[in-house]
C-alpha positions in Angstrom: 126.3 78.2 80.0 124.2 81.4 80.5 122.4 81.4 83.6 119.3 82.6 81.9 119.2 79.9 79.2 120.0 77.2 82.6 116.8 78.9 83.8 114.9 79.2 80.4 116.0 75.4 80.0 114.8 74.6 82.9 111.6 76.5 82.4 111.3 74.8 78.9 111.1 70.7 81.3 108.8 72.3 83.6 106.5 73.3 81.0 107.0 69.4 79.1 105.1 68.7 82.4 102.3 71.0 82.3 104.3 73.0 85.5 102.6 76.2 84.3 103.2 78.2 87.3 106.5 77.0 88.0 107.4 77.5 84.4 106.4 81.7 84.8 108.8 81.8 88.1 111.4 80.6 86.4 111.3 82.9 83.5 110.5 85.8 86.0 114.0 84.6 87.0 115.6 84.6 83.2 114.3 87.8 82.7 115.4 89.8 84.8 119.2 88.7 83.7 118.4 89.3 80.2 114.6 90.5 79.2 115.9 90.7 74.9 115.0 86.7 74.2 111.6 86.6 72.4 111.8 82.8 73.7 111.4 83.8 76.8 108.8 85.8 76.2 106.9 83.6 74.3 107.1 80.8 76.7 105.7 83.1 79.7 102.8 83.7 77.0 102.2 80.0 77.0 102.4 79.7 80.6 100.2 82.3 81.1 97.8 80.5 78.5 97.9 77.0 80.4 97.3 78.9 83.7 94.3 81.2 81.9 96.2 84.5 82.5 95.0 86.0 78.7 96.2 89.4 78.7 99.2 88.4 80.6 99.9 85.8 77.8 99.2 88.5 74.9 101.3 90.7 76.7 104.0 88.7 76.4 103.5 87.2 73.0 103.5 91.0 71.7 107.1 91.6 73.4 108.1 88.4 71.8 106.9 89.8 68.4 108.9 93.4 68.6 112.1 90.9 69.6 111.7 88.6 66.8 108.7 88.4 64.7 110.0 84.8 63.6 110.5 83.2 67.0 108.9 79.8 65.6 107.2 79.3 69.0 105.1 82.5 68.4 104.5 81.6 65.1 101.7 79.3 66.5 100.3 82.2 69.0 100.5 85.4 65.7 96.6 85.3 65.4 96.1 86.4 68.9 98.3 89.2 68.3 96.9 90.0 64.6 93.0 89.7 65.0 91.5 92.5 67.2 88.1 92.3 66.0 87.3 88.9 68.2 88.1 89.0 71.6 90.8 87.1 72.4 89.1 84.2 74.1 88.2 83.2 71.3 91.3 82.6 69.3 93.3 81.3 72.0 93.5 77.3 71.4 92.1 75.2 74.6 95.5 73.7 75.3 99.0 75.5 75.3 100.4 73.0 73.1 101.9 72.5 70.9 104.5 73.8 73.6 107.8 72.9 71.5 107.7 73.7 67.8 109.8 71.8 65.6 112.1 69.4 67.4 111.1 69.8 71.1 114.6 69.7 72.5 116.6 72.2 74.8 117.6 75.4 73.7 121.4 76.8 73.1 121.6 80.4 72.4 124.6 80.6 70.0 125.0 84.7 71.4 129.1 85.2 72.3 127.9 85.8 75.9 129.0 82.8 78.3 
């Protein structure tokens, strides 16, 4: 396996735990192999979230967006990106959760790059 999904995997259990700073070293790690995953980028956003960092986290979440508008983990994060009229503080929900859409397993990029 890719040592940025290891990383981004391992990222993804830190973050089960609430590890929110750990979680943002990690994927500091990831991308700087390989900075084209919106996942990545959406997870620092969440990260950043749980650890308050707002601008950081929209920051992030927009890079996710020009990478894959789609990435089902932004999905839950658009309206931060899509509503400038309130300031952000406002729209971002208390908690970073829910921190794995869908089926909250580990990730395997299917990309022909082992």
């Amino acid at each position: 396996m890719r040592q940025d999904i290891e990383l981004y995997n391992q990222a993804l259990d830190s973050g089960k735990e609430g590890a929110w700073a750990d979680v943002i070293l990690i994927l500091r790690k990831a991308l700087e192999i390989n900075d084209s995953e919106a996942e990545y980028h959406s997870l620092m956003g969440v990260a950043c979230l749980g650890l308050e960092l707002k601008d950081l986290a929209i920051h992030h979440f927009r890079q996710a967006n020009k990478l894959n508008p789609s990435d089902p983990l932004l999905a839950h994060y658009l309206p931060l990106l899509h509503d400038d009229d309130d300031p952000p503080s406002t729209r971002i929900p208390r908690s970073p959760y829910p921190f794995m859409p869908s089926t909250g397993t580990e990730v395997e990029f299917d990309n022909d790059m082992n």
